[in-house]
FIKOLMI-747706 format. One record per atom (N, C-alpha, C, O): x, y, z. Coordinates in pm, whole numbers, plus 50000, padded with zeros to 5 digits. Layout:
XYZ ...
This chain:
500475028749648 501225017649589 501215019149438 500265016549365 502225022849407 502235023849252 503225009849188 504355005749214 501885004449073 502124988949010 502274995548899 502524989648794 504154980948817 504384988448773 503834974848643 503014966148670 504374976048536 503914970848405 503234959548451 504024952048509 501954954748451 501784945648519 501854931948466 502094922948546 501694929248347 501974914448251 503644912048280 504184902348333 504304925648219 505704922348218 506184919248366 507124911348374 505754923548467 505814918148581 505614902348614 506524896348671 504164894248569 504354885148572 504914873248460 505214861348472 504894881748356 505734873748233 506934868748306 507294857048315 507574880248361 508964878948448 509134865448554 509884855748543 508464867848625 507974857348754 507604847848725 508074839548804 506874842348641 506474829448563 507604823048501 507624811048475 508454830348481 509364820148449 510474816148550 511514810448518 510064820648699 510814816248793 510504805348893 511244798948969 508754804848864 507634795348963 506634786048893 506434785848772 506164780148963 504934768948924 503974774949003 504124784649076 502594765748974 501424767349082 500904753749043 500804748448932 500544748849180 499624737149139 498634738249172 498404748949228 497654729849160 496164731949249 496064715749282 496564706849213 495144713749425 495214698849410 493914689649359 493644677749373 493274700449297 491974692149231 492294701349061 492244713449040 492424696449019 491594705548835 490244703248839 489664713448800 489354692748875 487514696648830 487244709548918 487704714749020 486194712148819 485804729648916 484304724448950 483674714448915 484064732949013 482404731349092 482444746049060 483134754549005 481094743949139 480144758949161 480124758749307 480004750249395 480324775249297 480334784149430 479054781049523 478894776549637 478254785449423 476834788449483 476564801849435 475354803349415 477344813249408 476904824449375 477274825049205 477714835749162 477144816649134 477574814549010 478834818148953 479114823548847 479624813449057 481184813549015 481714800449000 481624791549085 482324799648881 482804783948868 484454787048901 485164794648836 484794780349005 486234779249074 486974764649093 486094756349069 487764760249113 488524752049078 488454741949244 489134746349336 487894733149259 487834728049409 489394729349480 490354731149404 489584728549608 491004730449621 491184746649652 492304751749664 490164752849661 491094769849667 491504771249723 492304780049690 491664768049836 492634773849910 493814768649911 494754773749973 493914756449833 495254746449819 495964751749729 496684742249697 496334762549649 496794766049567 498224771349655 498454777649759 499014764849546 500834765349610 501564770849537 501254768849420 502394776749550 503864784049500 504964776049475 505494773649584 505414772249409 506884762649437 507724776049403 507564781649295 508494780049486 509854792049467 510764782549406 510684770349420 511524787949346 512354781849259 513674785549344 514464793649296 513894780649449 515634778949465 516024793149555 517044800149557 515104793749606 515404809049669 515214808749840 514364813949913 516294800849868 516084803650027 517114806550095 518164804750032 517304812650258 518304814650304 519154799450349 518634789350396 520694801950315 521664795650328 522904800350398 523134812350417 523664791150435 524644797150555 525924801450423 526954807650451 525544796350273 526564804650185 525864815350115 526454819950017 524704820450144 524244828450087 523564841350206 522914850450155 523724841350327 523094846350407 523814862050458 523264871350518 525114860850412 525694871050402 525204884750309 524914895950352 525224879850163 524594882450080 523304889950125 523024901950120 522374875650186 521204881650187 521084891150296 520024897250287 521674894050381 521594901150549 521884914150493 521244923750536 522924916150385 523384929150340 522504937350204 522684949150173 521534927950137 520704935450067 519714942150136 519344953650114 519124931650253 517614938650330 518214945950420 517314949750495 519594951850469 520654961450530 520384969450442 519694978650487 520654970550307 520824980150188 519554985550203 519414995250277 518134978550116 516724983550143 516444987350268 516234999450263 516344983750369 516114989950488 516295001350513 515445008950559 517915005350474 518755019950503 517545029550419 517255039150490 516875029650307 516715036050169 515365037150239 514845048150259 514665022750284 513175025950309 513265037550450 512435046650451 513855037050518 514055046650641 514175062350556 513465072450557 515465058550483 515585073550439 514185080750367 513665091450399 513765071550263 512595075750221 511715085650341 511575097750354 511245074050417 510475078150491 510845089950564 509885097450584 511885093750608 512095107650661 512235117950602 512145129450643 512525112550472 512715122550328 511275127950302 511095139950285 510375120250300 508705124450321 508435132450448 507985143850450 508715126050541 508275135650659 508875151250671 508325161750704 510345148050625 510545164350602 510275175350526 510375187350554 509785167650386 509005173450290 507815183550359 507565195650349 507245172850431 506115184350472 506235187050585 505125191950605 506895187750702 507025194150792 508105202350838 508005210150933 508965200750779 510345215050767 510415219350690 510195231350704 510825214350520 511135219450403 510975210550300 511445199150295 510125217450198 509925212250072 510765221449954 510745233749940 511565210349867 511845220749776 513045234049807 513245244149739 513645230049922 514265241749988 513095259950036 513565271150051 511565255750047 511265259950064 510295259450205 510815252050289 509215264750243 508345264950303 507685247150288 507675240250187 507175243550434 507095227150446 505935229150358 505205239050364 505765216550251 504475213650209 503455216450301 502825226150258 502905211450430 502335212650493 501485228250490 500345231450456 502385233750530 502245252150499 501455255650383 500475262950375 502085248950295 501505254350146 500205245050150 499225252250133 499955235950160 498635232750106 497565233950253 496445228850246 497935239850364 497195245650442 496755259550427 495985265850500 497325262950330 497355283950288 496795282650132 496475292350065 496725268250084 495975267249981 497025273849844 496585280349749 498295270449865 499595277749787 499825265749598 499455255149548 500435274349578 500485266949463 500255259549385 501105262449301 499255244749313 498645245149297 496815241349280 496145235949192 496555246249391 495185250449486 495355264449523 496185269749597 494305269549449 493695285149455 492625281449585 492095292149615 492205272949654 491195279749759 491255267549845 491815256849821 490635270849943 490475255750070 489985248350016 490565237550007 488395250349935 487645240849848 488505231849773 488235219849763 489755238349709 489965229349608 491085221149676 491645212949602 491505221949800 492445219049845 491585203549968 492175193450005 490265207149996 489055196050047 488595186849956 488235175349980 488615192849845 488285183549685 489665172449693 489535160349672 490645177549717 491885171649667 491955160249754 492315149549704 491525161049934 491845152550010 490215139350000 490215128050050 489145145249930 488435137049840 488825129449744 488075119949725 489585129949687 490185129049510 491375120149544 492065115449453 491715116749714 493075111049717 491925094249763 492335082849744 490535097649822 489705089849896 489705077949782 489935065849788 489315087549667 488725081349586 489485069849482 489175060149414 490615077149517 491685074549414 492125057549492 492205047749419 492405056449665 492565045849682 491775033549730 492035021849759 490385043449723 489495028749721 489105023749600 488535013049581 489475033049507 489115027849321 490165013549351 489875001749371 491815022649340 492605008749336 492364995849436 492714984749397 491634997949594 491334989049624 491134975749578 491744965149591 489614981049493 488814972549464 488954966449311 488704955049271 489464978249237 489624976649081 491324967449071 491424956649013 492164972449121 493124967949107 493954958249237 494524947549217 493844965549371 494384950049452 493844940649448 494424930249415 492984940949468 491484926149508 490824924449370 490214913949352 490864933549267 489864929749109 490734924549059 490294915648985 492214925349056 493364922848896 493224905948941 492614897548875 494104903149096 493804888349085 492754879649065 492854868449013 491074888549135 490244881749104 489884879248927 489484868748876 490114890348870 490024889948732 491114877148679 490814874048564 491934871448717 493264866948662 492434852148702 492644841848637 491794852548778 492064840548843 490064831848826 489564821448868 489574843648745 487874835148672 488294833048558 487594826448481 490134840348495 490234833748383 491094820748357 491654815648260 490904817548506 491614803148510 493314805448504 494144797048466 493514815148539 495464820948521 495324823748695 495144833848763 495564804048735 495724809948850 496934808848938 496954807249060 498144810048839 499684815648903 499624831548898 500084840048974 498844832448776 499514842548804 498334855348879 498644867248894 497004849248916 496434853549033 496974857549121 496934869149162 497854844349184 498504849049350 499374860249331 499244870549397 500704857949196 501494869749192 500634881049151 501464890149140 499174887549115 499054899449101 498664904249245 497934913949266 499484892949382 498204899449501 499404904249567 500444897949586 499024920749612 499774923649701 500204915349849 499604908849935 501414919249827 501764910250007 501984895650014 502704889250090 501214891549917 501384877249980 502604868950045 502504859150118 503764875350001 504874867150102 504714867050179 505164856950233 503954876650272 504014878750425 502484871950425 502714863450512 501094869850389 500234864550385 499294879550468 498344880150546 500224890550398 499234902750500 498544914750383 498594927050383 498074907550313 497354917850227 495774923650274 495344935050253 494944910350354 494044918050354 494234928150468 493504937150427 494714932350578 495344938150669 495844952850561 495384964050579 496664950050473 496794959650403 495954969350322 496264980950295 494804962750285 493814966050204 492654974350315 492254985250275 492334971450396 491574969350535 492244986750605 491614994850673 493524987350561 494114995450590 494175010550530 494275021050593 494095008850406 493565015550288 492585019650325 492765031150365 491235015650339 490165020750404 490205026550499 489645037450501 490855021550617 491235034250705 491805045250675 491465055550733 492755045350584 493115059250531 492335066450480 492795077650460 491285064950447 489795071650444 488765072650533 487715078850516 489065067150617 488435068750742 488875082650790 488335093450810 490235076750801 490675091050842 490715107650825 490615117650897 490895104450693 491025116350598 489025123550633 488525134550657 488765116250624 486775120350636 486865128450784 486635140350806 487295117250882 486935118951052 488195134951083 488085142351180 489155136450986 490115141551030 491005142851208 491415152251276 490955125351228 491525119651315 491895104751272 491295099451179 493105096651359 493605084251320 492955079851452 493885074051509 491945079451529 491145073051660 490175068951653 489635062951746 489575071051527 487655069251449 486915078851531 485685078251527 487415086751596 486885099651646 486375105451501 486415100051391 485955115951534 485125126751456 485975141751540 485695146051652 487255148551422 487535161451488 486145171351457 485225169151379 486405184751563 485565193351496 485295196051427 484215193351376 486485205651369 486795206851238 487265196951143 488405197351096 486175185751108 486605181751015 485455177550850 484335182450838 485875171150779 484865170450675 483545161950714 482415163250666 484095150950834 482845141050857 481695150250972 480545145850987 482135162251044 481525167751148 480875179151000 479665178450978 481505186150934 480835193350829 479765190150756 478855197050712 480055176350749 478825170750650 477505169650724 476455174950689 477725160550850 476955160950933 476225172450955 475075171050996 476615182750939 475805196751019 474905202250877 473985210450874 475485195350773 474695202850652 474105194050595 473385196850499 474235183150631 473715173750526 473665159250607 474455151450554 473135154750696 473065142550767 472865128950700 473415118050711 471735134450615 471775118850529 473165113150424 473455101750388 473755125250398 475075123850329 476085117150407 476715107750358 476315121750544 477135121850611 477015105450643 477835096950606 475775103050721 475305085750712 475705076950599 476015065150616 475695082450488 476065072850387 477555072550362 478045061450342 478385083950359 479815084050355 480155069650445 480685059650396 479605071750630 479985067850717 479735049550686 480515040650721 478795048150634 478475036650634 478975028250521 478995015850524 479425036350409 480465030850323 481685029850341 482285020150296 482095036250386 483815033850466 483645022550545 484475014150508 482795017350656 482895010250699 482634999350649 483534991050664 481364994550573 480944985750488 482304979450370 482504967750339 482834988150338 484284987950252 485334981350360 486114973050314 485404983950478 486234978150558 486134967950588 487014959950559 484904963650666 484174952950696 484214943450618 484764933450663 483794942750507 483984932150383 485414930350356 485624918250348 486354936350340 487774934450344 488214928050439 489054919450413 487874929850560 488184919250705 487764910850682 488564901650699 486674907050640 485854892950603 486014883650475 485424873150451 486944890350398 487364882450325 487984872350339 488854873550426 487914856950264 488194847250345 489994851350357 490474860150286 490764844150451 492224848550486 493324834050453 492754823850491 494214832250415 494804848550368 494044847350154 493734839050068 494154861950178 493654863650017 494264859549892 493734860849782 496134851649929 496594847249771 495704828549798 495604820349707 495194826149944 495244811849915 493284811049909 492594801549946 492804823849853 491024824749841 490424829849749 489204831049745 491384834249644 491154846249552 489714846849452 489304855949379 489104831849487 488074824649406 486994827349500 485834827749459 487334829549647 486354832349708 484834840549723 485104852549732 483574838849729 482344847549712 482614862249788 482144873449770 483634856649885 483954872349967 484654882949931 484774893849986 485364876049773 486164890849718 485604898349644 486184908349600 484294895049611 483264900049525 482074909349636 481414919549614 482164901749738 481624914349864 482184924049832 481624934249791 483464922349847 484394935449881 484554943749799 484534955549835 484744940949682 485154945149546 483704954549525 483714966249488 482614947649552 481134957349562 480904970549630 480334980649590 481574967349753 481364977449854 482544986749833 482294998749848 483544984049807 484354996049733 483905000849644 484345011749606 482944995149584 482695005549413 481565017249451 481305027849394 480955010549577 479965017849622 480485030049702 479805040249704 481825029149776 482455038749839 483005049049746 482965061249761 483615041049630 484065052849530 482595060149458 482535072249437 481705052749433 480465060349397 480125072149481 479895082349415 480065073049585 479495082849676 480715093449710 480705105649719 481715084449726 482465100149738 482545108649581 482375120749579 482795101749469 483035108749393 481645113449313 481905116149196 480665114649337 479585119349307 478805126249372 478465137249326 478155120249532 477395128249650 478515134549697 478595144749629 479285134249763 480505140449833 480785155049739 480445166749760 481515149149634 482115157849546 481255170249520 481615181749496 480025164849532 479165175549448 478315187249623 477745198149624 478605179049721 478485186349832 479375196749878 479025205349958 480895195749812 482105205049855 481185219249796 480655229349841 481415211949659 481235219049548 480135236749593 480285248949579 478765223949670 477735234749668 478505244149818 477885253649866 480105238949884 480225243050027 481735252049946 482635250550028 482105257549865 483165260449790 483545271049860 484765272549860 482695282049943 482495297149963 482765290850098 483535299350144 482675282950179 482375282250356 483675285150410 484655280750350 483855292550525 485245294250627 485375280950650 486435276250608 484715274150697 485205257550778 485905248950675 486455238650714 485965253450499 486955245150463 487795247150466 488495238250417 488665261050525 490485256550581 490525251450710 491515244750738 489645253050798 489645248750910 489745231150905 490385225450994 489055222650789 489265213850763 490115210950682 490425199050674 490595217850618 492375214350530 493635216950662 494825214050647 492965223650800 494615223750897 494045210550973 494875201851000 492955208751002 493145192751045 493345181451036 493635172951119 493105181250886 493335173550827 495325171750843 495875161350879 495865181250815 497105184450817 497675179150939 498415169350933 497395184851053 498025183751128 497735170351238 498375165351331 496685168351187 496135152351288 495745138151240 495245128351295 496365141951060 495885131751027 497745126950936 498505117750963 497835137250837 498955137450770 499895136850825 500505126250834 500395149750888 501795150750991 502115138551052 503095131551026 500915135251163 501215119551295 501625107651207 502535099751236 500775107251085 501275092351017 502315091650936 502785080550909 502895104550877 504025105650832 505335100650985 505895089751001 505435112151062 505985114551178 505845093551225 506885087351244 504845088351231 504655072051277 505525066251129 505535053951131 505875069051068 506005062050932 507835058750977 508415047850968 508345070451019 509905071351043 509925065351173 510655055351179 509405068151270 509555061251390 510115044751348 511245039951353 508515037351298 508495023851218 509025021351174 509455009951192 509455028151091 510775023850938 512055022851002 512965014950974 512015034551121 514165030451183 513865021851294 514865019351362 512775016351335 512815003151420 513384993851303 514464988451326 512694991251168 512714980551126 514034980151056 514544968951042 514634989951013 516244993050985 516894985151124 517544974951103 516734989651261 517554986851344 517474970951362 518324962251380 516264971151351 516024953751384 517074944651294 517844935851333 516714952851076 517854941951034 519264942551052 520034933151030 519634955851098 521014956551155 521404941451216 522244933951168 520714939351316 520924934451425 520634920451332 521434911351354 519794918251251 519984901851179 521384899351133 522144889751144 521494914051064 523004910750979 524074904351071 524784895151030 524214911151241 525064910051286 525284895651348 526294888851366 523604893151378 523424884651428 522354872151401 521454870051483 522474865251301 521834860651197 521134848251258 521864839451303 519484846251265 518924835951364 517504835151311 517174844651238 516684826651331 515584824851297 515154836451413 515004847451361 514964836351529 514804845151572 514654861751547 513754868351599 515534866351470 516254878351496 515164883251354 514574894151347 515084870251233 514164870251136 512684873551193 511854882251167 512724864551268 510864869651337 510964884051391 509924890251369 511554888651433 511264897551505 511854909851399 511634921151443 512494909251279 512374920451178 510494915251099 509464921751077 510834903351084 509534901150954 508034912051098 507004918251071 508564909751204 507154918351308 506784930251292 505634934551290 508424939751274 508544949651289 508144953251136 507504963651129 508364947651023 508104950650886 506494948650867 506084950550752 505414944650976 504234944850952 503614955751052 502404957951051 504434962051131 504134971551192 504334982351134 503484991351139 505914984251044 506114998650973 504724998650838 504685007650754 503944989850840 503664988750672 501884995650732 501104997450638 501384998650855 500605000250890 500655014350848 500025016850745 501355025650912 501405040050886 501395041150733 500445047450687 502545034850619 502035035450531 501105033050446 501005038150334 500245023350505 499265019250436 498055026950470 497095025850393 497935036250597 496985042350607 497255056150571 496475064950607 498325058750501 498895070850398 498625068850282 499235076950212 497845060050209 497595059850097 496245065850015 495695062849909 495995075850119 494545082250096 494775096550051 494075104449988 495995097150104 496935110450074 498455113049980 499285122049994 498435101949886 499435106349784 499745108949663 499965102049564 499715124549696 500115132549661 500965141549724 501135139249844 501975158049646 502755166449686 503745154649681 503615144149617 504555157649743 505745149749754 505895137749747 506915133649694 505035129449793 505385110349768 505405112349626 506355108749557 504725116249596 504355118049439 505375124949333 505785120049228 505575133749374 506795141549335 508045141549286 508675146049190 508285132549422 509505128049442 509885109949413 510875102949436 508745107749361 509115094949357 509095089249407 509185078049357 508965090049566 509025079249690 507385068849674 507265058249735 506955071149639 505925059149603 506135047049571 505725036549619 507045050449456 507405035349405 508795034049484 509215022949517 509325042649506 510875037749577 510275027749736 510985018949785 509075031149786 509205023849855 508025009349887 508135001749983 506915008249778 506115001449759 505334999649653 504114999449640 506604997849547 506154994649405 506024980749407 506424973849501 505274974649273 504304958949268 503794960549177 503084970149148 504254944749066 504954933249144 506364931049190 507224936349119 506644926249260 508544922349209 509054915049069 508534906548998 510174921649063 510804916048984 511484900749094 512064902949201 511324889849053 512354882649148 513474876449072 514344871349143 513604875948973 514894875148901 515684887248920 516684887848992 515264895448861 516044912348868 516574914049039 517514921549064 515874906249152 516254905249302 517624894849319 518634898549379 517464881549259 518204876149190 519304880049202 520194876749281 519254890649087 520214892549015 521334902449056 522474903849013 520474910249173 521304922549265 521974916349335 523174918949343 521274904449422 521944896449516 523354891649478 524424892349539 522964885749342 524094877849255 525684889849222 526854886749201 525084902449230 525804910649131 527394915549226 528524917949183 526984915549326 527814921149425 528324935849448 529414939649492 526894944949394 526844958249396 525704962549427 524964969649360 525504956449573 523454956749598 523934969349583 524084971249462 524374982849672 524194993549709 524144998149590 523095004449583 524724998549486 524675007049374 523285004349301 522475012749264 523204991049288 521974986149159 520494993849225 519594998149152 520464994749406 519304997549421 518865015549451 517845021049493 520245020749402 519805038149434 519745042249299 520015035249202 519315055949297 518725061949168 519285079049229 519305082449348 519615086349129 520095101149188 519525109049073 519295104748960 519365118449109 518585132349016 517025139249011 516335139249113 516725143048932 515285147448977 514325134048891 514455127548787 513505134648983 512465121548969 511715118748834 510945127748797 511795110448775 511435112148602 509915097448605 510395088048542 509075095248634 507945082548659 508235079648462 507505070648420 508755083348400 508415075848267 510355073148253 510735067448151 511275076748342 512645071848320 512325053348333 511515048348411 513125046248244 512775033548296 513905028348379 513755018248448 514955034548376 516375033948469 515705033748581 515545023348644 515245045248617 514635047748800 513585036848763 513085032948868 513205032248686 511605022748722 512275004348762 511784995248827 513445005548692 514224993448717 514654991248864 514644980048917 515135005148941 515725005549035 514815007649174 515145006649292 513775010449123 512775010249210 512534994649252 512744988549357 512054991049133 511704974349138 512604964649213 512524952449204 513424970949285 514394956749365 514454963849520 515134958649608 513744975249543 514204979649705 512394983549745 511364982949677 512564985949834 511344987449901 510524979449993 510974968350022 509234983650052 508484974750130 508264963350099 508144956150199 508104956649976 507974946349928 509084934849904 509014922849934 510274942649832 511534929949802 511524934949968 510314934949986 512054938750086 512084937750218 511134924450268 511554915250339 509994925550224 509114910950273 509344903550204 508784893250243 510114901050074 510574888849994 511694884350082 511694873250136 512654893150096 513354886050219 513614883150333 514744880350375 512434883650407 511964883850564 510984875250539 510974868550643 510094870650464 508914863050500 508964850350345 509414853550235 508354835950380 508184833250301 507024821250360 507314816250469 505974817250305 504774809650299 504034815650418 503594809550516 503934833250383 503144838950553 504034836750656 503524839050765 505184833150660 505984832750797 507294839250779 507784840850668 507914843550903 508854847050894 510204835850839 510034824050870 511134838350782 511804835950728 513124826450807 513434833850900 513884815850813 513934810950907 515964808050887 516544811050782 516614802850995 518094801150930 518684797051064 519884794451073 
């Protein structure tokens, strides 16, 4: 999930919403957090943004528009690495042969470390820390808007999910199996007490994320995001220090390509390959709103949009090569929204144009960073879900 300016994000949004709380005196937690009584009462007033039988046209044909793009994405990734990258040989190939740039399996086992690390840092530092940080400084509108998901009320699910993508990447299986060949069976055979502690931090990181109180924009004050936020720092500690420094002393071993093709092929490939499946259900589903426009037809896309968001969310342990590359990161789960700039596509009567971008991928173009900001997994749940529910008409 790549977040993009994050003030100017909510500078933006603040001037579209309120928040109230229904107490202002604060108490104490008990764990020496002073929070505002009421946490979980904390409300959104949307400013004027709902479906209408003069606006529903409109809206049926933007999440038609995003839908088409998030599908394409997603197959645009899957083919990357499993037919052709680049008009060449599938990614897959190349970073199983350790090609271009990774000189050895080691550094190519480091890398699927380095992706571990990379999304339980943001876990904890940035999904679950930015609001909690926003929100001990008493900025608590704009708490809820730094929390992923909340339209749909499915962030901790998302986060929870994240950790599994490290689950995985370790077990080199999506079953909590343990493959043979993989890094969590390697460690084990050389190093058991290592292996115990990996194991017990992934889970401990998970665990506390499930247990966070639910949903996380209406708890953000809660003692349980500070569990969590702990036990991630402890997960990124160990991989990027004990772990890291275990490849390191394993740099020379045959079993690390054997664990860069399983990784490949039982962990990467299936959830890519699940990612497109998901994504053209949830295309077909809004087809079928557009055509046929119902509270109904809404529930059963806003279902299918919490089902496609699973494969990607347990792909976030792995991006790099192409999501990365190519830009599809933010094309399809950049944050926060813009909701004026959503607004304003709706308003414009050129969704299809305002939300595509053509040429080679530039992350510092601010054209493509604009155009990112109105399509994807997210404006898709801005207009499918609103107070955690599906969206209604």
């Amino acid at each position: 999930m790549k977040k993009q300016l994050f003030l100017i994000g909510l500078m933006a949004m603040s001037m579209s919403f309120t928040a109230c709380n229904k107490d202002d005196n604060n108490n104490n937690n008990g764990n020496g957090n002073t929070i505002p009584e009421g946490t979980a009462d904390v409300t959104i007033q949307e400013n004027n943004i709902d479906v209408t039988s003069q606006n529903i046209g409109t809206w049926t044909q933007y999440a038609t528009a995003v839908a088409n793009l998030l599908a394409k994405d997603a197959n645009d990734l899957n083919k990357a690495w499993s037919v052709s990258y680049n008009g060449g040989e599938p990614y897959a190939q190349t970073f199983k042969t350790f090609g271009g740039e990774y000189q050895s399996a080691a550094a190519c086992v480091q890398q699927i470390v380095d992706g571990c690390i990379d999304i339980a840092g943001e876990v904890g530092t940035a999904k679950i820390g930015e609001p909690r940080d926003l929100w001990e400084a008493k900025k608590y509108t704009e708490a809820v808007y730094a929390v992923e998901s909340w339209y749909s009320w499915h962030s901790i699910d998302d986060y929870s999910n994240n950790i599994v993508s490290i689950r995985n990447a370790f077990n080199g299986t999506r079953n909590n199996q343990e493959a043979v060949h993989s890094l969590a069976a390697f460690t084990k055979a050389q190093n058991a007490t290592l292996y115990a502690s990996v194991k017990g931090k992934i889970e401990a990181a998970y665990n506390s994320i499930k247990s966070m109180a639910a949903p996380f924009r209406s708890h953000i004050g809660s003692p349980s995001v500070l569990v969590a936020q702990e036990a991630c720092a402890a997960l990124v500690n160990v991989l990027e220090k004990d772990l890291t420094s275990f490849i390191s002393q394993h740099a020379d071993d045959d079993e690390m390509e054997e664990i860069v093709s399983t990784y490949v092929d039982q962990v990467v490939l299936p959830t890519y390959a699940d990612l497109v499946t998901k994504t053209n259900a949830l295309r077909q589903s809004i087809v079928v709103l557009s055509n046929q426009p119902s509270s109904a037809n809404f529930k059963r896309a806003a279902d299918l949009w919490i089902e496609a968001r699973e494969p990607w969310e347990t792909s976030e342990a792995f991006l790099f090569g192409p999501v990365a590359d190519l830009g599809l990161d933010p094309n399809m789960d950049s944050w926060p929204l813009d909701v004026d700039a959503i607004k304003g596509v709706m308003e414009s009567g050129k969704i299809e144009e305002l939300i595509k971008w053509e040429g080679e991928y530039d992350e510092e173009n601010e054209d493509i960073e604009a155009v990112q900001n109105v399509r994807g997994f997210h404006t898709l749940e801005f207009l499918l879900f609103k107070d955690g529910k599906a969206r209604t008409y």
